[in-house]
N, C-alpha and C positions, 0 to 999 in steps of 0.2 A: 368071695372073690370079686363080686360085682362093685362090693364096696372101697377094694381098696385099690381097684382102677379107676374108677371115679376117685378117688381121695390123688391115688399118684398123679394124675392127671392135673386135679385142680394145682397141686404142689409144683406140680413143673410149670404150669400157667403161672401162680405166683413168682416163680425163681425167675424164668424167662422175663416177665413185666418188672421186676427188679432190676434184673440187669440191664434190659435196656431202659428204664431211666434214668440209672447210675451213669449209664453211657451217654445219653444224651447231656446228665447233666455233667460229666464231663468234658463232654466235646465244646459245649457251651464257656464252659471256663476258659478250656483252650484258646477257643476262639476268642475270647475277651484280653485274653494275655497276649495274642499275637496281635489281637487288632490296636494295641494299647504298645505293645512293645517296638514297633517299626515308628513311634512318634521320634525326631531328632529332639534333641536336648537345647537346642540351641540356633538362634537366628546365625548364619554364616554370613562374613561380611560379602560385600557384590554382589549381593542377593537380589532375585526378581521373583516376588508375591505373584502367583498365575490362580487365577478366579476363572471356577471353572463350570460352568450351571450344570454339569454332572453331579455335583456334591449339591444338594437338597438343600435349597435357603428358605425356612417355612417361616412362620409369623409366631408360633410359640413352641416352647422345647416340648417333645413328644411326653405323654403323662406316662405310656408304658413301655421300657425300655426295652420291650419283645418285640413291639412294634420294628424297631431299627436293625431288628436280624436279619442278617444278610442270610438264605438258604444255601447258597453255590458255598461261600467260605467258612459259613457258620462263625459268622465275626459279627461285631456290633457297629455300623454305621449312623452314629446320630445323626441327622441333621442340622446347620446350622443355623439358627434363628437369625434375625434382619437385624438384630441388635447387637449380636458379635460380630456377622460381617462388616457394620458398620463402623461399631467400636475399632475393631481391627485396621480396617482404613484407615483412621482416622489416626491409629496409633501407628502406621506406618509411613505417615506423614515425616514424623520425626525421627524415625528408627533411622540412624545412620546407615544400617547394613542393608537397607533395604535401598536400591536404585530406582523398581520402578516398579508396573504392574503390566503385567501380560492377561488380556483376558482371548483364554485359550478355552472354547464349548466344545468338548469334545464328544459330549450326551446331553440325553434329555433329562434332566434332574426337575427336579418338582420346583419351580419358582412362579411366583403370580405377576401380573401385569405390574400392580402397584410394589411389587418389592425392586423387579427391575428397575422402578421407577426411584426409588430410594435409594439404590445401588447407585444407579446412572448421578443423584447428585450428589453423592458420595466422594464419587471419581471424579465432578467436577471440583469440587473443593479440592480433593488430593493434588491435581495437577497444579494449581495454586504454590503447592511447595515447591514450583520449580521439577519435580520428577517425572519420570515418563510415564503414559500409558499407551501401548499399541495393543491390538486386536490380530488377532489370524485365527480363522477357522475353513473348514474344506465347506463348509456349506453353511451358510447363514438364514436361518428360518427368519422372519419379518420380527419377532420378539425379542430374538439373539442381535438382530444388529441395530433394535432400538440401543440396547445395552451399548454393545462394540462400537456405536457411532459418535461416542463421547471421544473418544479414543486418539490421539494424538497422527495413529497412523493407522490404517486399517487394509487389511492385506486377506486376500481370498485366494485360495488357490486354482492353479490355471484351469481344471476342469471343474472345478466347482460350482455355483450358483446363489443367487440369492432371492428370496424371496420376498417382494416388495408389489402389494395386491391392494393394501387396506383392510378396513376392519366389515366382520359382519357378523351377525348373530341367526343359529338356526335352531327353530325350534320342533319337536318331533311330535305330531299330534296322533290318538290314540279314538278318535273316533268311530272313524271306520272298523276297528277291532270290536271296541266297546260296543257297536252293532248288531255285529256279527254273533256275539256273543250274549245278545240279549240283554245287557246290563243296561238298568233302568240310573241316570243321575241326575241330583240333583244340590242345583249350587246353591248357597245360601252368603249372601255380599249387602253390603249396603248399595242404596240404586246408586248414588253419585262416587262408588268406587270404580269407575269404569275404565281405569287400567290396572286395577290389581289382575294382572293375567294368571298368574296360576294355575288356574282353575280351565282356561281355555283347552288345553290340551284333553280337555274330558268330555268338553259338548260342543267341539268347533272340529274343523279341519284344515282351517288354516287364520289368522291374525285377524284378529277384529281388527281395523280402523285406527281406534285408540290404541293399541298395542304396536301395530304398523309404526303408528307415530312416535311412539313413546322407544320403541327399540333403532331407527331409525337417528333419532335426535342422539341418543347414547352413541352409538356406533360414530355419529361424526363427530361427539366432543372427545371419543378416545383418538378417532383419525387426528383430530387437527390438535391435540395433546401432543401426541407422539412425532407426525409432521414438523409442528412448530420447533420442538427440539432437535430433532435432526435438522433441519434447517439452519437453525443456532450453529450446532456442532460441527455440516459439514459446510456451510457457507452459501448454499443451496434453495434459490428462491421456494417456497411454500408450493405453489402454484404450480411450479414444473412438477416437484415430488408428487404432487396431487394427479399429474397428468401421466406422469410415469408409473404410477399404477395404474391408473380407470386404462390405460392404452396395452396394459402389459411389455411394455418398452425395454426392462431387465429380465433378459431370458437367458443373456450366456453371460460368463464371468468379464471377457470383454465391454456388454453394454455398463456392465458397474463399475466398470474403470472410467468409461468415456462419458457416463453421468453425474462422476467425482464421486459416487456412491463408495467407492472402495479407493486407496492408493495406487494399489498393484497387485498383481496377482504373486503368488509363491509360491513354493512346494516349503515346505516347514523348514527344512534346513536350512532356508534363504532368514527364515524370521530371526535365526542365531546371526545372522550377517547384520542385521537390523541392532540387536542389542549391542557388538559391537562397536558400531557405529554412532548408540548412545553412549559408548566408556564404559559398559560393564564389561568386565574385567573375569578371564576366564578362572577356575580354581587349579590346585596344582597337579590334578585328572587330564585337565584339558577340558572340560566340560564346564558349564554356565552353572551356578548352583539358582535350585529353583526348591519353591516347595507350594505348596497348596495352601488355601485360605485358612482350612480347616487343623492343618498341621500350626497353622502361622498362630489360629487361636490357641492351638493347645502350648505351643512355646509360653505365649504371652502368660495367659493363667498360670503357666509353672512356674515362671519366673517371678510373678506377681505385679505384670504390668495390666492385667486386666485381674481384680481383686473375687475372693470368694470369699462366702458366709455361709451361714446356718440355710436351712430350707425349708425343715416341717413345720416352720414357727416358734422355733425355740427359742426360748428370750436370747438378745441380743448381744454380744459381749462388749460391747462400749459403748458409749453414750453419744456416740458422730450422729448427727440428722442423717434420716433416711429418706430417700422419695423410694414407694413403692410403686411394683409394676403388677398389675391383676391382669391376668388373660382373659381375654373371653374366644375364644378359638372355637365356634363350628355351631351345629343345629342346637337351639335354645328346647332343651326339653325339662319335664319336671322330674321331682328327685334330688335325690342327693348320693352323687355317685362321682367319680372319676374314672372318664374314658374317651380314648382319644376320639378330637373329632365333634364332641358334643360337649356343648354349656350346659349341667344341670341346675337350674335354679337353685335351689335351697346351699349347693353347695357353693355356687358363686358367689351370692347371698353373704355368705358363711364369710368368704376370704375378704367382704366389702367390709363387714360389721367387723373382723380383726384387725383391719387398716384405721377403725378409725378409731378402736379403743386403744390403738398403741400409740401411744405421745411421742415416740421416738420418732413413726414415720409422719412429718409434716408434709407432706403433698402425693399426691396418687396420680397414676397415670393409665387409664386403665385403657390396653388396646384390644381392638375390636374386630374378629374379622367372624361375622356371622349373618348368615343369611335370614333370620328367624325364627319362629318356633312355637312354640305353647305363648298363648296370652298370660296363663295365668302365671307360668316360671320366667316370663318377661315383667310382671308387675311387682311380682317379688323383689325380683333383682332392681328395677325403677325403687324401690320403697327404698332399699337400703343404699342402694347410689343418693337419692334425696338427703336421709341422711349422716353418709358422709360428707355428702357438698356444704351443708350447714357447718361442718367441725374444720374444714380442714381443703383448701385447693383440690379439685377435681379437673382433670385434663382429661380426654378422651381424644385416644389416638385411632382414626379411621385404616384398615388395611383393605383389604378386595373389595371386600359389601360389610357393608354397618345396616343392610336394610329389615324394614317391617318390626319386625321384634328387637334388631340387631340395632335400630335406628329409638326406637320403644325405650328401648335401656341405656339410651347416649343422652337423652335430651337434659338429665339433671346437673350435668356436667357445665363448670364455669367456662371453658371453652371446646366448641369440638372442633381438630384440626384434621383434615382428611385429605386424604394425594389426591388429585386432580381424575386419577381413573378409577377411584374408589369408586364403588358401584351404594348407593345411598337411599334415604328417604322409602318409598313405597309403606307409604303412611295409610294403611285403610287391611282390612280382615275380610277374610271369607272361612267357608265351608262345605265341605262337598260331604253329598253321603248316595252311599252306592245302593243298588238294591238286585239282589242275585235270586231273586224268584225264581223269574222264569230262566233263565239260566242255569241254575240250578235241576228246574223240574224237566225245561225241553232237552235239556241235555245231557243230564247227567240219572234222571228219573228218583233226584230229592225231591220231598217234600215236605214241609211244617204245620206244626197247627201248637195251639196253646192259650191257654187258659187264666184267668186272673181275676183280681179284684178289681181292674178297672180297665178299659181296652189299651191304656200305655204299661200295665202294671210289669210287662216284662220286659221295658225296655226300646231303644232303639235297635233295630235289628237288619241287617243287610239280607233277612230271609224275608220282607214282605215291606210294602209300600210303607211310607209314613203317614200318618196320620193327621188333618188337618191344626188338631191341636199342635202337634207334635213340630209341625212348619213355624207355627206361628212361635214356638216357643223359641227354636233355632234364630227366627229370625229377630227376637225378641233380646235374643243374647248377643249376635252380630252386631245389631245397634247399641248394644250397651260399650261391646268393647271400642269399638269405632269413635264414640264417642268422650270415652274413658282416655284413648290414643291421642285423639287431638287435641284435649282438651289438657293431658302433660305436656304436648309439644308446644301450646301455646305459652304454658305456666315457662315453662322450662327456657324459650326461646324469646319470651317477651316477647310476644306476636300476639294478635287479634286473632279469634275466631275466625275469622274472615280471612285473613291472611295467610294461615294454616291451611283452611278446606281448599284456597286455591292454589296450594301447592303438592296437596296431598290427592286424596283420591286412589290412593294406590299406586301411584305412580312413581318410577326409580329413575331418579339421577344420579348423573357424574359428580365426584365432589367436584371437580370445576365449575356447575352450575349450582349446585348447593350451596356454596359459598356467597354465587350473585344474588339466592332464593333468600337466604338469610336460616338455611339450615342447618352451616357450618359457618366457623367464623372465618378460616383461613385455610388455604392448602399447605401442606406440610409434609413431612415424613414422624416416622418414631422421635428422631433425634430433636424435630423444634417442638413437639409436644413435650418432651422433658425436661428441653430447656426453659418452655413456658409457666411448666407445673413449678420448675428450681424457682424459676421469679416470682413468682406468684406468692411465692412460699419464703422471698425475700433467703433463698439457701445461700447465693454466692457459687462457688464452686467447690467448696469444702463440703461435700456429703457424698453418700454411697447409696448406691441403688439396691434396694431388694425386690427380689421377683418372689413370688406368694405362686409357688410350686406343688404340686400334688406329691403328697407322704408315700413311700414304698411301700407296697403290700409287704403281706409275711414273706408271702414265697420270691417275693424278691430279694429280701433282707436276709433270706435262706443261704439262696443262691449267691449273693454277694458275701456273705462271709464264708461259705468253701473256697471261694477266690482269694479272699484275702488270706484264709489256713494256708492257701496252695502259694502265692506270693511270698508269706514267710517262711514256710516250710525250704524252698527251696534258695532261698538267701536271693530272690532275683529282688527285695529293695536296695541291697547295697548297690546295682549295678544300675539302677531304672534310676532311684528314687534322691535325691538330698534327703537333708535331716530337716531340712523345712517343709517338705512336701509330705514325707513318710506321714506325719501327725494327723494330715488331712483324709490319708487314706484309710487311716483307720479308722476314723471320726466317719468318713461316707465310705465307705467299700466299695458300692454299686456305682462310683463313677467311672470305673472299668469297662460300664457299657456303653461308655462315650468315646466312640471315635474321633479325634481331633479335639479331645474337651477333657479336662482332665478329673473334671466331673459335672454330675447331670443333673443333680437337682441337693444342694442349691449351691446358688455364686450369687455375689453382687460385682456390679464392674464398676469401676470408679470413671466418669465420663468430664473432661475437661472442657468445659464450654461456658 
């Protein structure tokens, strides 16, 4: 009897965990078909593109399409990368149906200083065609109206606010705790790295000096970045703007009218008065036809104004010149893996070494947004950056921070082009290592002991001091990489020894200053790095772009073809799909989990420049 309540038990356990992942992984498809089905088919003439930093503009397409699960709709929200919203711009320059651009922030969507920054001359070029852009939001945060200050006309609502302070940087130090707690550290730097801060937040409580300094100088080359252009934008001498923060001078929606900071105030129904006013032209609703950035991509792709290809590396199907685009997106660690977030060596390594064995793609662009990481999965990736730059144009495009590691693995590059608030350089290593003895023993009543062929034979260990060899050895290897670091950024940058150590030290600049140090060649966005890489490479403007994309797991490859069974099964292609698009969906499935995209991994975009 005993055994076949245990046995019915386990069986209903099984049935039960069945069914709800048949559930789940129904609901998942669901949500891929509804989040895929509400895209329109079509750009509507009198149309006004609304950019909206609610929808997530990141720096490379997410590697796991789980990532982009929306929980509340169980729908798939990709983000869209800086390279379709710019593409898109760009192609809406000429779209007849399109009249103009409303940048409407209705959320906090994930966007970095430097993409705003990309965006903002995006839309200066747009306006160039002659079209509009205006702005209206209920509250404008200091980042949203670097953006909205491009803007032709810029409108705040009557009770609303804006936020205009300047820039500052805070850092959270852990001392005090570390005390508390008995934790024994110790750093390990070269001596004349004396801004590599990092490491501060562990034996300090507040800024060394050199750090003081070094974050200081950062914070006013993003100020007077960001300053200088709105100034451009609204007409607006530098020096007031600069006075109208340090005094807090914009506190109610009135002071941003009466410091030309804004046009006018609104309640939103006024903004339809506005459009209007520029001739756009109502539809036969009565209503303004509008769509989102992200819908406006997914049109173009279907239609074939922004072009797709292969993704996992599959040979190529025609013989058109390619420039390739390589990510480097997030912490440099070693390995070989794909996950969002993090650079594994070996596998970046991987996507450098098939850029340069494929003669189709004649120039690489590889963009950079990583803070650093492992020395050793940063020299890998240096080795084979080296040589592809020997076969073949190497462009390196700067986004948030390219620093330490991130900076490590730019330097082989024929040119590096970085936006001006890219965070860079911090050229110099360190090493912290903890030690939880007494911590351990007065607090917790651990203690260790062990045994060996030699007093290091077990290792480094966070349960007992280090050992004097054991220092010298640490510091024996800080000096090798340090000097390993400078010594590529000299090769790399045609710089002296000398020229290097005094710009390095561990210390991070703006690429504004990078570019006067001689550590970048030029400020830029994605778009003049590829137009660089195309010259370089003598392309013209006959070629296509490939992005070097991460393969779907199994279980994604699972999961996307129950979606596509369930898409034919139910005859929803005849009603979604042309007979030109159908082909592609069955070739990728899993672009279903692109919201606004009509697939995730891969496209190339054909870019006119």
């Amino acid at each position: 009897m005993t055994f076949w309540k245990t046995f019915g038990a386990a069986m209903l356990a099984v049935f039960v965990g069945c069914v709800t992942f048949f559930l789940i992984i129904f609901f998942l498809g669901a949500g891929l078909l509804a989040s895929f089905s509400v895209e329109p088919e079509k750009v509507e003439p009198e149309s006004v593109l609304y950019i909206d930093l609610a929808e997530d503009i990141v720096d490379a397409p997410r590697i796991s399409p789980f990532n982009s699960l929306n929980a509340q709709t169980m729908s798939f929200v990709e983000p869209i990368t800086i390279l379709e919203a710019i593409s898109a711009i760009e192609l809406a320059q000429t779209d007849a149906n399109i009249k103009g651009i409303c940048i409407r922030q209705d959320g906090e969507g994930i966007i970095s200083a430097t993409n705003i920054e990309e965006l903002r001359s995006a839309l200066t070029a747009f306006k160039l065609s002659g079209k509009f852009v205006v702005a209206y939001d209920d509250y404008y945060t200091q980042s949203e109206y670097y953006l909205a200050s491009v803007a032709d006309c810029v409108l705040l609502h009557p009770e609303g606010s804006l936020d205009w302070r300047g820039v500052g940087f805070t850092t959270t130090f852990f001392k005090g705790l570390i005390d508390k707690l008995q934790v024994d550290v110790e750093v390990f730097r070269p001596s004349t790295c004396k801004y590599k801060s990092a490491v501060e937040p562990y034996i300090m409580s507040k800024m060394s000096d050199a750090n003081r300094q070094q974050m200081l100088s950062l914070a006013e080359g993003i100020w007077n970045t960001i300053v200088e252009d709105v100034a451009a934008s609204r007409e607006i001498e530098a020096t007031h703007l600069k006075s109208y923060a340090a005094n807090l001078d914009v506190v109610l929606p009135e002071d941003a009218v009466s410091l030309n900071l804004v046009d006018g105030l609104a309640h939103e129904n006024e903004l339809y008065d506005i459009f209007a006013e520029l001739g756009v032209k109502k539809n036969h609703d009565g209503d303004y036809n509008a769509l989102s950035l992200g819908e406006y991509i997914a049109i173009a792709e279907q239609n074939m104004a922004l072009s797709m290809s292969s993704g996992d590396y599959a040979a190529h199907s025609d013989n058109s010149p390619l420039l390739g685009i390589i990510y480097a997106d997030g912490e440099i660690v070693d390995g070989d893996m794909y996950i969002d977030d993090y650079v594994y060596g070996t596998t970046l390594a991987a996507e450098l070494r098939a850029a340069r064995l494929d003669e189709q793609i004649k120039a690489v662009v590889v963009r950079i947004n990583s803070p650093g990481g492992s020395a050793l999965a940063s020299d890998i990736i240096w080795n084979e950056m080296s040589l592809l730059q020997k076969s073949k144009p190497v462009v390196v495009s700067m986004a948030s921070m390219a620093a330490s590691g991130g900076y490590y693995i730019s330097v082989p590059a024929d040119y590096i082009v970085a936006n001006r608030l890219t965070l860079t350089g911090s050229i110099g290593v360190f090493g912290v290592v903890f030690n939880l003895e007494n911590t351990l023993k007065n607090k917790l009543g651990i203690t260790f002991d062990e045994v060996g062929t030699s007093p290091t034979a077990g290792g480094m260990t966070i349960a007992r001091q280090l050992t004097d060899k054991e220092r010298n050895a640490l510091n024996r290897s800080v000096d090798r990489v340090y000097d390993t670091f400078t010594n590529h950024v000299a090769d790399g940058r045609n710089l002296t020894t000398e020229d290097v150590l005094a710009v390095a030290e561990g210390r991070v600049w703006s690429g504004r200053d990078a570019v006067e140090n001689g550590l970048a060649d030029l400020n830029g966005g994605f778009v003049e790095a590829i137009a660089l890489a195309a010259d370089l490479a003598d392309l013209g403007e006959d070629f296509a772009i490939y992005e070097f994309l991460a393969p779907l797991t199994p279980l994604e490859e699972w999961i996307a073809s129950l979606g596509t069974m369930f898409i034919k099964s139910s005859g929803l292609e005849t009603d979604l799909f042309s007979e030109d698009i159908l082909p592609l969906i069955e070739r990728y499935p899993f672009l279903f989990t692109r919201s606004g995209v009509q697939c995730i991994v891969p496209y190339d975009i054909k870019l006119n420049i």
